[in-house]
Structure formats: structure tokens, C-alpha cells
PyMOL Python script that loads the backbone (N, CA, C, O; Angstrom):
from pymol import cmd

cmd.read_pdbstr("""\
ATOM      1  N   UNK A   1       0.834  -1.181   0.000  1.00  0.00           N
ATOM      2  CA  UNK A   1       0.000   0.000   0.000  1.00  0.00           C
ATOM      3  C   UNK A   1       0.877   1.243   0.000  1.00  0.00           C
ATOM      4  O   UNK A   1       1.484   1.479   1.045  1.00  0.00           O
ATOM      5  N   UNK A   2       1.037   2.135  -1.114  1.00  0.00           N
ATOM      6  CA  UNK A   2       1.453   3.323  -1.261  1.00  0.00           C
ATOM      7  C   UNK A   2       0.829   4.257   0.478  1.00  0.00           C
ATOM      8  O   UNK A   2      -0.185   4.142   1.166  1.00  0.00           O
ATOM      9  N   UNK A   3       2.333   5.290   0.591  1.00  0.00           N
ATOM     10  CA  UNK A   3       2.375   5.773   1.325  1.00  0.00           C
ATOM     11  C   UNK A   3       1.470   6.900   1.433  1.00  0.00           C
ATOM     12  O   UNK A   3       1.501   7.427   0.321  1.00  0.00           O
ATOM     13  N   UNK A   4       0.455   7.735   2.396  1.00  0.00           N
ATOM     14  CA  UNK A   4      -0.425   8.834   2.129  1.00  0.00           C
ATOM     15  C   UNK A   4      -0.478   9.985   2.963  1.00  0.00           C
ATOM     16  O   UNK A   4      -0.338   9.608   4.127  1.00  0.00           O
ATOM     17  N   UNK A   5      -0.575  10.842   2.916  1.00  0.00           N
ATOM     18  CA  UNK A   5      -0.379  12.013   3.226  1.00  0.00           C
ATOM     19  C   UNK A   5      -1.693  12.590   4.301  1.00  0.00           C
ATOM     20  O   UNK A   5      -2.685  13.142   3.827  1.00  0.00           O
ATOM     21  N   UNK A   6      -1.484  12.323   6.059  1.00  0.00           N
ATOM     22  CA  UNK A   6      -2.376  12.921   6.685  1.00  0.00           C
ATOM     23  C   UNK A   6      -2.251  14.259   7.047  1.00  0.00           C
ATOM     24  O   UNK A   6      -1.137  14.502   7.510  1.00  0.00           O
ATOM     25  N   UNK A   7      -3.162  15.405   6.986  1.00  0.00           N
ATOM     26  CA  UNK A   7      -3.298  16.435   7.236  1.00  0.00           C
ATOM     27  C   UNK A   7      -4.117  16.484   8.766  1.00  0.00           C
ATOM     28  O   UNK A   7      -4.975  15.686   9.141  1.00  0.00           O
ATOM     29  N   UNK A   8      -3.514  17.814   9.614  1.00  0.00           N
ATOM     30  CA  UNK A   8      -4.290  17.581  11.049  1.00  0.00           C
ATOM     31  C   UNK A   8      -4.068  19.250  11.549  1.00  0.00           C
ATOM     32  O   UNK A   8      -3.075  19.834  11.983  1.00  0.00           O
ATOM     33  N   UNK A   9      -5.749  19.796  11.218  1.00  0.00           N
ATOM     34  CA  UNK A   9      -5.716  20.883  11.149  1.00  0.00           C
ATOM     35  C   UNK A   9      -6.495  21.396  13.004  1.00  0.00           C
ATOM     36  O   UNK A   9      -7.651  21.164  13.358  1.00  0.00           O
ATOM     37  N   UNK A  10      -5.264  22.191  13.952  1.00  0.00           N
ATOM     38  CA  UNK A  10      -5.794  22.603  15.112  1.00  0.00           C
ATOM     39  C   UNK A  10      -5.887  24.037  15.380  1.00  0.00           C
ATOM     40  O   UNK A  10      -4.998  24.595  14.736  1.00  0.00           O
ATOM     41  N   UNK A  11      -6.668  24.981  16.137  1.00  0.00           N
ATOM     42  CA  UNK A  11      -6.785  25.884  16.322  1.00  0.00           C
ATOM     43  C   UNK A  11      -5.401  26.572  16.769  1.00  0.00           C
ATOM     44  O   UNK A  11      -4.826  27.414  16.080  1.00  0.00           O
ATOM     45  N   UNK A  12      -4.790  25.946  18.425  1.00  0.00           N
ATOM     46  CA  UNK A  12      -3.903  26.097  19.266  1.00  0.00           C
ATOM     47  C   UNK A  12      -2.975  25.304  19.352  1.00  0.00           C
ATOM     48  O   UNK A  12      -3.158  24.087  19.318  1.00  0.00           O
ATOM     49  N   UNK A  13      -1.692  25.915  19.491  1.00  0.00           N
ATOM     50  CA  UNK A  13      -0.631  24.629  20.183  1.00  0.00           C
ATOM     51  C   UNK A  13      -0.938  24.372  21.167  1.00  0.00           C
ATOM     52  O   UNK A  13      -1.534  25.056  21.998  1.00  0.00           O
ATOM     53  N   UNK A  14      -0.472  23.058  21.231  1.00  0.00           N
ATOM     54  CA  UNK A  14      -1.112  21.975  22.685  1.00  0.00           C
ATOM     55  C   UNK A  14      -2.260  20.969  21.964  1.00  0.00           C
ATOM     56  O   UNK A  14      -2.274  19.747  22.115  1.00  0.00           O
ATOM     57  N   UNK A  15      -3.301  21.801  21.080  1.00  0.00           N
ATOM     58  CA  UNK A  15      -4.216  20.695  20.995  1.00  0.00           C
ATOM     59  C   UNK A  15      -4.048  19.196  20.299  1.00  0.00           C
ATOM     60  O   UNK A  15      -4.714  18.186  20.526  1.00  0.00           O
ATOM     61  N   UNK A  16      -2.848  19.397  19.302  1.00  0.00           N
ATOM     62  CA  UNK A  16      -2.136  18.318  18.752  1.00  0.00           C
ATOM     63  C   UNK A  16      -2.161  16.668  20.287  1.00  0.00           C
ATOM     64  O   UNK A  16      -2.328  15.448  20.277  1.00  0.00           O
ATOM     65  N   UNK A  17      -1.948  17.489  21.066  1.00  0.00           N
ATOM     66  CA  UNK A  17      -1.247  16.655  22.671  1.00  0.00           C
ATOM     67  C   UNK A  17      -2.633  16.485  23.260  1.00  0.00           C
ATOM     68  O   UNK A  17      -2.833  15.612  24.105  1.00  0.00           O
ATOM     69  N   UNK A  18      -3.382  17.112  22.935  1.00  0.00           N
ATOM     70  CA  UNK A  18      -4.757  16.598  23.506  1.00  0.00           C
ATOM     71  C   UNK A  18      -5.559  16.091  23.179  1.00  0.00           C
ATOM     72  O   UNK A  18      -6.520  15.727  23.857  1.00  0.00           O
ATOM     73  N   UNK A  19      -5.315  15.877  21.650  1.00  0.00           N
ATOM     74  CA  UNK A  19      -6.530  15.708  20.682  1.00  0.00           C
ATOM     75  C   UNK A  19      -6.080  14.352  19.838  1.00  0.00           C
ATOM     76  O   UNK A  19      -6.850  13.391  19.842  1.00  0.00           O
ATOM     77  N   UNK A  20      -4.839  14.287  19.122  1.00  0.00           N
ATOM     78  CA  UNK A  20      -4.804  13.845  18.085  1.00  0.00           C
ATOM     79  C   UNK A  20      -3.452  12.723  18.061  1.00  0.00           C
ATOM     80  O   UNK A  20      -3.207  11.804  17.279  1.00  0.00           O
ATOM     81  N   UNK A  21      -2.677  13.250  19.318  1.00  0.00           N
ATOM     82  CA  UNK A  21      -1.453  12.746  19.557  1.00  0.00           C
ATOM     83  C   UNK A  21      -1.123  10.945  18.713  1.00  0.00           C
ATOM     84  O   UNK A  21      -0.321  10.518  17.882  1.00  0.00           O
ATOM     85  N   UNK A  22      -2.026  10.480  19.357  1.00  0.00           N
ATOM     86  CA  UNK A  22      -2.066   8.875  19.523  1.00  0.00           C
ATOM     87  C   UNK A  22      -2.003   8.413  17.698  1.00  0.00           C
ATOM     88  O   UNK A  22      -1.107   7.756  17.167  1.00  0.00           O
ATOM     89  N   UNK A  23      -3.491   9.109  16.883  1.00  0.00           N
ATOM     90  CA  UNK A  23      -3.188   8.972  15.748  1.00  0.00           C
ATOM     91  C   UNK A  23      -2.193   9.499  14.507  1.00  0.00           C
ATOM     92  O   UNK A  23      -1.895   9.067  13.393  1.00  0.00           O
ATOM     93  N   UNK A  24      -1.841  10.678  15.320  1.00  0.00           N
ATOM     94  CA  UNK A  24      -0.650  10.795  14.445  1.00  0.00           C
ATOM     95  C   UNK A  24       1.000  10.149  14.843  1.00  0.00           C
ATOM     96  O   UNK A  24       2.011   9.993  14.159  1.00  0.00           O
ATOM     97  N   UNK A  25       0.746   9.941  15.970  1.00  0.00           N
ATOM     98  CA  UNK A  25       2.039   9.101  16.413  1.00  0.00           C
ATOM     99  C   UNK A  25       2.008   7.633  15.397  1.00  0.00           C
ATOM    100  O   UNK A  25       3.067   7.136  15.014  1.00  0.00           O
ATOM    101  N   UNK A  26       0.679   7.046  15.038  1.00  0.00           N
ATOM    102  CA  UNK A  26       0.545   6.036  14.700  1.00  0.00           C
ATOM    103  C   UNK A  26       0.598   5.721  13.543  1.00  0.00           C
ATOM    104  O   UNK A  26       0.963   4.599  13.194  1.00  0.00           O
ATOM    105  N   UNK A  27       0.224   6.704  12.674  1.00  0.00           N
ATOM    106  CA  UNK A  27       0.330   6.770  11.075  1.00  0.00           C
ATOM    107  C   UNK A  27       1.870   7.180  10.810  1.00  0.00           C
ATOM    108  O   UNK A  27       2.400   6.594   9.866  1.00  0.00           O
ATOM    109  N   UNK A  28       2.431   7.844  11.319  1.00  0.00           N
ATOM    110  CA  UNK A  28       3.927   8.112  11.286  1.00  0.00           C
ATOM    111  C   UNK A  28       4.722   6.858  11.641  1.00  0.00           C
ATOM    112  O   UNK A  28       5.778   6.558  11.083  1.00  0.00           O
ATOM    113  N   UNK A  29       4.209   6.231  12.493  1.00  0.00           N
ATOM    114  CA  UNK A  29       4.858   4.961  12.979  1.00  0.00           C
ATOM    115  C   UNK A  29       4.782   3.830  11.862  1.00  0.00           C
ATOM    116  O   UNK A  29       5.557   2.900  11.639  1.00  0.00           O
ATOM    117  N   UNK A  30       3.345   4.289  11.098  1.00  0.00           N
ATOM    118  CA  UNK A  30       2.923   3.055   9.708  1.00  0.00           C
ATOM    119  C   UNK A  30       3.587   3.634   8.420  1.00  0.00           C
ATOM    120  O   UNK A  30       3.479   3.032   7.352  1.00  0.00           O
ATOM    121  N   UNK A  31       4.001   4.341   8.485  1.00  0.00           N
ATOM    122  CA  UNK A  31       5.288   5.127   7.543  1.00  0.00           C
ATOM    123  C   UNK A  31       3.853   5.955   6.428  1.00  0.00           C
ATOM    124  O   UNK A  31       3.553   5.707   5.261  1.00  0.00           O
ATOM    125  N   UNK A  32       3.176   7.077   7.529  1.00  0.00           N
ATOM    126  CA  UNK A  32       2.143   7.775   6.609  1.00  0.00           C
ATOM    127  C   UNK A  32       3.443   8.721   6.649  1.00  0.00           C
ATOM    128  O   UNK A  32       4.607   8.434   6.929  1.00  0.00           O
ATOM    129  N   UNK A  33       2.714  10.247   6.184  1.00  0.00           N
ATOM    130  CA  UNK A  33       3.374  11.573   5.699  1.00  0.00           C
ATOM    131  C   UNK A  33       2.525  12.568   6.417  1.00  0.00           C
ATOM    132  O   UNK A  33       1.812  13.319   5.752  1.00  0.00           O
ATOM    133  N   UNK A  34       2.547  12.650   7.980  1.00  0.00           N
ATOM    134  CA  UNK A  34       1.698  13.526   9.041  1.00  0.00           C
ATOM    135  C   UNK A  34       2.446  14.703   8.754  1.00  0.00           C
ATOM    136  O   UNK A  34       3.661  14.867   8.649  1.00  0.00           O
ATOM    137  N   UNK A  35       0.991  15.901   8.591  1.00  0.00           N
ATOM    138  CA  UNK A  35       1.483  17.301   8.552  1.00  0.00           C
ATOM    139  C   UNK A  35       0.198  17.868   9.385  1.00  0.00           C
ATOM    140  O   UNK A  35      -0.991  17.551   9.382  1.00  0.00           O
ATOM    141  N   UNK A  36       0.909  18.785  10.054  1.00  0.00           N
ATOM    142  CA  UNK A  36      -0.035  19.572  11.441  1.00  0.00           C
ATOM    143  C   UNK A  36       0.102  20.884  10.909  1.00  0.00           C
ATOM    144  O   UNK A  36       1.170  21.356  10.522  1.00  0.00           O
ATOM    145  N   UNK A  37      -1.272  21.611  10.893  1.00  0.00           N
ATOM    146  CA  UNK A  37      -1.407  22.975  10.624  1.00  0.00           C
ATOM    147  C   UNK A  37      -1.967  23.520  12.121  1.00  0.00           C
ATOM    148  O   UNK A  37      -2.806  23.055  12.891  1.00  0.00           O
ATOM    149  N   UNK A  38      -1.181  24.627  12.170  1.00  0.00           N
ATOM    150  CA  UNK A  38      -1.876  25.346  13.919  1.00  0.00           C
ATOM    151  C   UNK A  38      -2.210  26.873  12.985  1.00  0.00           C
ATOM    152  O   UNK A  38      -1.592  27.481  12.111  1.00  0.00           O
ATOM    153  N   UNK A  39      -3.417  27.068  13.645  1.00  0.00           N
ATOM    154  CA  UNK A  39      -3.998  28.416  13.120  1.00  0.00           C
ATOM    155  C   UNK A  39      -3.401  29.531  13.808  1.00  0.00           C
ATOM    156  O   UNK A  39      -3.188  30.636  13.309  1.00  0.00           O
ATOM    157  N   UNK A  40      -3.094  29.099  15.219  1.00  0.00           N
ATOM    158  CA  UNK A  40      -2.631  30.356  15.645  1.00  0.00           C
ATOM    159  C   UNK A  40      -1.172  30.051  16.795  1.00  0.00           C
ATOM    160  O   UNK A  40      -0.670  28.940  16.966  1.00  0.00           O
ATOM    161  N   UNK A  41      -0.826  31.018  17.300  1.00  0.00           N
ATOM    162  CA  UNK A  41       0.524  30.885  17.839  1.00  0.00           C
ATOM    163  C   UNK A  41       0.807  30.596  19.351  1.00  0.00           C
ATOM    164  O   UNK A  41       1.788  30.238  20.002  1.00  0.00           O
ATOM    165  N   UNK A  42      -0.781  30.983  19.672  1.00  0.00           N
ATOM    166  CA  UNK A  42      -1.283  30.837  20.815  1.00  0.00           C
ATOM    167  C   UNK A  42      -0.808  32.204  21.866  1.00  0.00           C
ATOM    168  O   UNK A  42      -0.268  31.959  22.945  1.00  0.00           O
ATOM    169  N   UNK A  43      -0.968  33.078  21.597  1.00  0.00           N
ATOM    170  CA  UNK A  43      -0.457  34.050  22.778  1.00  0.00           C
ATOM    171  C   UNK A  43      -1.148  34.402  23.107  1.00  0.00           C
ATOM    172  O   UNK A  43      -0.997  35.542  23.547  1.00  0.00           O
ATOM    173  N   UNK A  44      -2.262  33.897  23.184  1.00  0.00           N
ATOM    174  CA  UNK A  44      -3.698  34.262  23.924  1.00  0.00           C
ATOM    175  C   UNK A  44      -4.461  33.176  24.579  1.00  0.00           C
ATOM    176  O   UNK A  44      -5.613  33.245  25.006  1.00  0.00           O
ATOM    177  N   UNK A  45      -3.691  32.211  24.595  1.00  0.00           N
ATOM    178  CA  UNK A  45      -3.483  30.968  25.959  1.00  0.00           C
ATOM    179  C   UNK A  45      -4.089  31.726  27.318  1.00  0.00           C
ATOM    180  O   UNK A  45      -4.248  32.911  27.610  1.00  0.00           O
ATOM    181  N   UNK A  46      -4.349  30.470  28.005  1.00  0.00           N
ATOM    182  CA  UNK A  46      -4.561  30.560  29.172  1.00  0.00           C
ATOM    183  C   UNK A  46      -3.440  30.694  29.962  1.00  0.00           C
ATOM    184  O   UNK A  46      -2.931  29.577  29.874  1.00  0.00           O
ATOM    185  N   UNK A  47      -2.597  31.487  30.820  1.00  0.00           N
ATOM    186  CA  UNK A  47      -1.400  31.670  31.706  1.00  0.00           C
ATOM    187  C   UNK A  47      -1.181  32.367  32.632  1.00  0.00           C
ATOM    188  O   UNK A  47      -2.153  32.972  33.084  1.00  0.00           O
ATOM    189  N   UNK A  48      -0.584  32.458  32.924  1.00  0.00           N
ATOM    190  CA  UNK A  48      -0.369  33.180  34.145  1.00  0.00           C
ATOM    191  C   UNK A  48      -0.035  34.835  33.215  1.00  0.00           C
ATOM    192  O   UNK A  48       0.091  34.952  31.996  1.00  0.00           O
ATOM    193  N   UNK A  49       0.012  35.521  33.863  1.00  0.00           N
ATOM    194  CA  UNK A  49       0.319  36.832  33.788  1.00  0.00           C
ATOM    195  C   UNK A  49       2.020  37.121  33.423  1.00  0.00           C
ATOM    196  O   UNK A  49       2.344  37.982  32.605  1.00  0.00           O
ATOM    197  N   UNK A  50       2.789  36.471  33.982  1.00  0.00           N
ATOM    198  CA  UNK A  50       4.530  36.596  33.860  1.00  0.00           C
ATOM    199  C   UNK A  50       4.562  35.531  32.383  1.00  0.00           C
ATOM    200  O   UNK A  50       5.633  35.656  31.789  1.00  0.00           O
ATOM    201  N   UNK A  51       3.984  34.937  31.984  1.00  0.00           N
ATOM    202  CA  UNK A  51       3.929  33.910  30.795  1.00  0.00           C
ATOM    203  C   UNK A  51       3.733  35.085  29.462  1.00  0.00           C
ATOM    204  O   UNK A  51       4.488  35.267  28.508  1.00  0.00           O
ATOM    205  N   UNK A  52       2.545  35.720  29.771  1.00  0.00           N
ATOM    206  CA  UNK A  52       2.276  36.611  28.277  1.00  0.00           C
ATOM    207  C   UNK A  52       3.389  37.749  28.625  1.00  0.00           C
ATOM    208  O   UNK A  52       4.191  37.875  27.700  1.00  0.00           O
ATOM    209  N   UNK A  53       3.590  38.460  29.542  1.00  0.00           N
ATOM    210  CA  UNK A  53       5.033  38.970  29.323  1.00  0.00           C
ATOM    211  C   UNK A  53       6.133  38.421  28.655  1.00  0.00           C
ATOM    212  O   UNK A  53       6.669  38.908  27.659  1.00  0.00           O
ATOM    213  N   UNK A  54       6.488  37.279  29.297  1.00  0.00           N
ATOM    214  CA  UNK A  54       7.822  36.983  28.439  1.00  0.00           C
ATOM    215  C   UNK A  54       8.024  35.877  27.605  1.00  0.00           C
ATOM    216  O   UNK A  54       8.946  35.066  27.518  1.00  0.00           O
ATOM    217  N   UNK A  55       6.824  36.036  26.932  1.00  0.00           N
ATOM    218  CA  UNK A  55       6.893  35.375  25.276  1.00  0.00           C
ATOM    219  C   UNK A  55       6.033  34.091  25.324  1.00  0.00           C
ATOM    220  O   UNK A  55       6.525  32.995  25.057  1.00  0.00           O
ATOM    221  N   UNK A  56       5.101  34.206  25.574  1.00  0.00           N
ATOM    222  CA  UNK A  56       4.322  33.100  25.444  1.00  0.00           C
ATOM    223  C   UNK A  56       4.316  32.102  24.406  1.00  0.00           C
ATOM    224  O   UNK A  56       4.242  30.880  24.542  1.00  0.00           O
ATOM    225  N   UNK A  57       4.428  32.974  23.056  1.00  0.00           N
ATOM    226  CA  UNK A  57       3.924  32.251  21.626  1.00  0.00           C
ATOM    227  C   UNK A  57       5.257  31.522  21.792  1.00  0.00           C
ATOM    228  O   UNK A  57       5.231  30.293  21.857  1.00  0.00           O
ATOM    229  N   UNK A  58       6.568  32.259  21.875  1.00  0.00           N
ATOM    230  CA  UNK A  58       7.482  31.739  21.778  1.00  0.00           C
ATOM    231  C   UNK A  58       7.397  30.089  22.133  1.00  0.00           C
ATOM    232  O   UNK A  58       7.430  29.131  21.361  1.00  0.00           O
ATOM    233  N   UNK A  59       7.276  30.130  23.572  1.00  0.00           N
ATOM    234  CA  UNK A  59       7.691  29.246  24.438  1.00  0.00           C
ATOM    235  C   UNK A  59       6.548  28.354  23.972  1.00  0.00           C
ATOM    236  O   UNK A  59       6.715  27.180  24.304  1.00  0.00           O
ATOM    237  N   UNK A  60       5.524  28.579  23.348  1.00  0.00           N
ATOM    238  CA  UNK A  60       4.580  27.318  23.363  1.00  0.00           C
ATOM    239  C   UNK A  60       4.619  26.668  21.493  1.00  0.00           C
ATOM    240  O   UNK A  60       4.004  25.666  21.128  1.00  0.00           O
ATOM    241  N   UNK A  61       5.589  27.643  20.471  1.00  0.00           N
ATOM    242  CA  UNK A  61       6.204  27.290  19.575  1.00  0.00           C
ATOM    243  C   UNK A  61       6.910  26.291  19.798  1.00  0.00           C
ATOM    244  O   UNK A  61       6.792  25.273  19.116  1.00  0.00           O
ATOM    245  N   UNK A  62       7.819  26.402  20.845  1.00  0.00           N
ATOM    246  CA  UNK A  62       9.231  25.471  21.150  1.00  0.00           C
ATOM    247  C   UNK A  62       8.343  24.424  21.787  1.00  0.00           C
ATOM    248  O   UNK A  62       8.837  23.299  21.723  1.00  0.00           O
ATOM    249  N   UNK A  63       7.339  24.482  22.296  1.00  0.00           N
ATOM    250  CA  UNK A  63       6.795  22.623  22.795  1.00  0.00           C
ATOM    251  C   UNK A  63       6.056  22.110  21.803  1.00  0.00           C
ATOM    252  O   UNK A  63       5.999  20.882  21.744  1.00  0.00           O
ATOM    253  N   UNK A  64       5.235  23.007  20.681  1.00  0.00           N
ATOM    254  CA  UNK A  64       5.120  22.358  19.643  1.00  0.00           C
ATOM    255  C   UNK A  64       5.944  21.882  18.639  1.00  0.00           C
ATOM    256  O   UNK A  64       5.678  20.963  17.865  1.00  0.00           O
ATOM    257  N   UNK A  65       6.996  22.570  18.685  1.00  0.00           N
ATOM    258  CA  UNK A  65       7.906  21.789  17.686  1.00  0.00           C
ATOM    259  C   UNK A  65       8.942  20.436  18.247  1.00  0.00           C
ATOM    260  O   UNK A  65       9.542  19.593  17.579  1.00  0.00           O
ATOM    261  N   UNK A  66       8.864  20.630  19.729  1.00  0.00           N
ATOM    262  CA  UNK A  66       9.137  19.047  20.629  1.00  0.00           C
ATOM    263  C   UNK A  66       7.771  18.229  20.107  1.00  0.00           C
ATOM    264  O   UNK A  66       7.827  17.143  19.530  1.00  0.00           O
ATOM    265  N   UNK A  67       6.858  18.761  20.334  1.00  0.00           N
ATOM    266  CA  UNK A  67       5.659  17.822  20.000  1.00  0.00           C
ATOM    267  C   UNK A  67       5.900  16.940  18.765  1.00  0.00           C
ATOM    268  O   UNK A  67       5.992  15.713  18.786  1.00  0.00           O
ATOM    269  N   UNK A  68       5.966  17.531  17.964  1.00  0.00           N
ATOM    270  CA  UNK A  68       5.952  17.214  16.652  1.00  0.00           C
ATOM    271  C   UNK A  68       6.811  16.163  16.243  1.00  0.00           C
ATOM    272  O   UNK A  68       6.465  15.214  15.539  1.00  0.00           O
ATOM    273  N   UNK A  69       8.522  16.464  16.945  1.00  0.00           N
ATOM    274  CA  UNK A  69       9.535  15.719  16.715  1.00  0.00           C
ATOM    275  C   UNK A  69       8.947  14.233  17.475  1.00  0.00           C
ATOM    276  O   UNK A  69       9.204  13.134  16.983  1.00  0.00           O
ATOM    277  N   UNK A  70       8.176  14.386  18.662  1.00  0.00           N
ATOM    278  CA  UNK A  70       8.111  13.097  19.354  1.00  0.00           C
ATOM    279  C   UNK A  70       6.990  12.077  18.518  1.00  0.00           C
ATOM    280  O   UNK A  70       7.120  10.866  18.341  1.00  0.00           O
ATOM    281  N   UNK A  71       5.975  12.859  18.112  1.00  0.00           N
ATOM    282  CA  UNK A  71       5.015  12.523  17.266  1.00  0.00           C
ATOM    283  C   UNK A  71       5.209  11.870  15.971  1.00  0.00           C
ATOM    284  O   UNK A  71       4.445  10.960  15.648  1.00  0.00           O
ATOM    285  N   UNK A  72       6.309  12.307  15.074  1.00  0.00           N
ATOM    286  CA  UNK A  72       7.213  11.677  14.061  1.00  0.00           C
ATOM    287  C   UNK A  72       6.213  12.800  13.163  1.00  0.00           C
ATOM    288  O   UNK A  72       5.590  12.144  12.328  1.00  0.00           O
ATOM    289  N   UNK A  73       5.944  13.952  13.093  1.00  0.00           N
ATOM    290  CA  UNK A  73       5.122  14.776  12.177  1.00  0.00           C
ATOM    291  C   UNK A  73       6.172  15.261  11.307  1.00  0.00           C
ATOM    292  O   UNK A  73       6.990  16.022  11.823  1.00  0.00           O
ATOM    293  N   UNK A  74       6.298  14.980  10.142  1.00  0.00           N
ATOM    294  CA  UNK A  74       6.809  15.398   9.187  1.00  0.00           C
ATOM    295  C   UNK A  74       7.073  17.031   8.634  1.00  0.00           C
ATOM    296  O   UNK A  74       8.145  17.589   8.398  1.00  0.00           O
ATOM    297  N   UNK A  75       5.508  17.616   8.514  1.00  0.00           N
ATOM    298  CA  UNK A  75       5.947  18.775   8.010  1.00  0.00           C
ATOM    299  C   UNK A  75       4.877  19.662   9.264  1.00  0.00           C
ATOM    300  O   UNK A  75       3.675  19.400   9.255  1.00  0.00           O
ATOM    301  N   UNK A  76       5.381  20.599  10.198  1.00  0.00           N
ATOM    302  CA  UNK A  76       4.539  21.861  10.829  1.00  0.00           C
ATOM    303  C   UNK A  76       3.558  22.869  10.100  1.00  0.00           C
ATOM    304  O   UNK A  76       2.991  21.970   9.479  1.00  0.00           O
ATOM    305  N   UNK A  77       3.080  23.700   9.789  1.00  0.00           N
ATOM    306  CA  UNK A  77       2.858  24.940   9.424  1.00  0.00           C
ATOM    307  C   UNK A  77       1.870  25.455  10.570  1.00  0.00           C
ATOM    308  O   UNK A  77       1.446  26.610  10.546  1.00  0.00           O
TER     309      UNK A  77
END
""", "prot")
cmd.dss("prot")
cmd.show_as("cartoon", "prot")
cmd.util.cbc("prot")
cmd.orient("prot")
């Protein structure tokens, strides 16, 4: 069976880890072609107050792109 291309479209980073984790860990594991689209960057998360000061989007960029690597997701946007 030719290899296929899943798309996994979420609002927020994080929801990948809440939502979808298991099947895209799994199609990556069956040698699919997982690509995650996040609509937004999230700096309008839920946090504490010292969080949206010092860079929220940032810091929740950098656990989505751990996410991703652990997940075996091929391509981000």
C-alpha cells in the first residue's frame, strides 16, 4: 500500500497533545506523511500573567515543535 499524506488541522498549540497525539504518532509509525497545521501561535493561551510577558507564543512554539519531533510529524505549518 502506497504511502499517504495525513493532514491535522488545530486551532492552538497543545491541541495536537490533547486531541490527536495517539493517531498521528501512529500513522507516522505506519510510515504515513503527518502534517499539522496550527492556526494560531497561541499568545492568547490561558497563563499566568509573567507567561504573556515573556513570550508566550514563543515558548509554546518550542513545545510544539518538541511535539511534533516526538510525534514523528513530518511537516509543521
Amino acid at each position: 500500500m502506497a504511502a499517504k499524506t495525513l493532514v491535522f488541522v488545530h486551532a492552538h498549540p497543545d491541541d495536537e497533545a490533547l486531541l490527536t497525539a495517539g493517531t498521528m504518532a501512529r500513522a507516522a509509525a505506519e510510515g504515513q506523511r503527518v502534517v499539522l497545521v496550527v492556526a494560531t501561535d497561541g499568545a492568547a493561551g490561558l497563563a499566568s500573567s509573567d507567561m504573556h510577558e515573556g513570550g508566550l507564543a514563543a515558548r509554546r512554539q518550542a513545545e510544539l515543535e518538541e511535539s511534533c519531533r516526538a510525534l514523528g510529524v513530518h511537516r509543521l505549518v
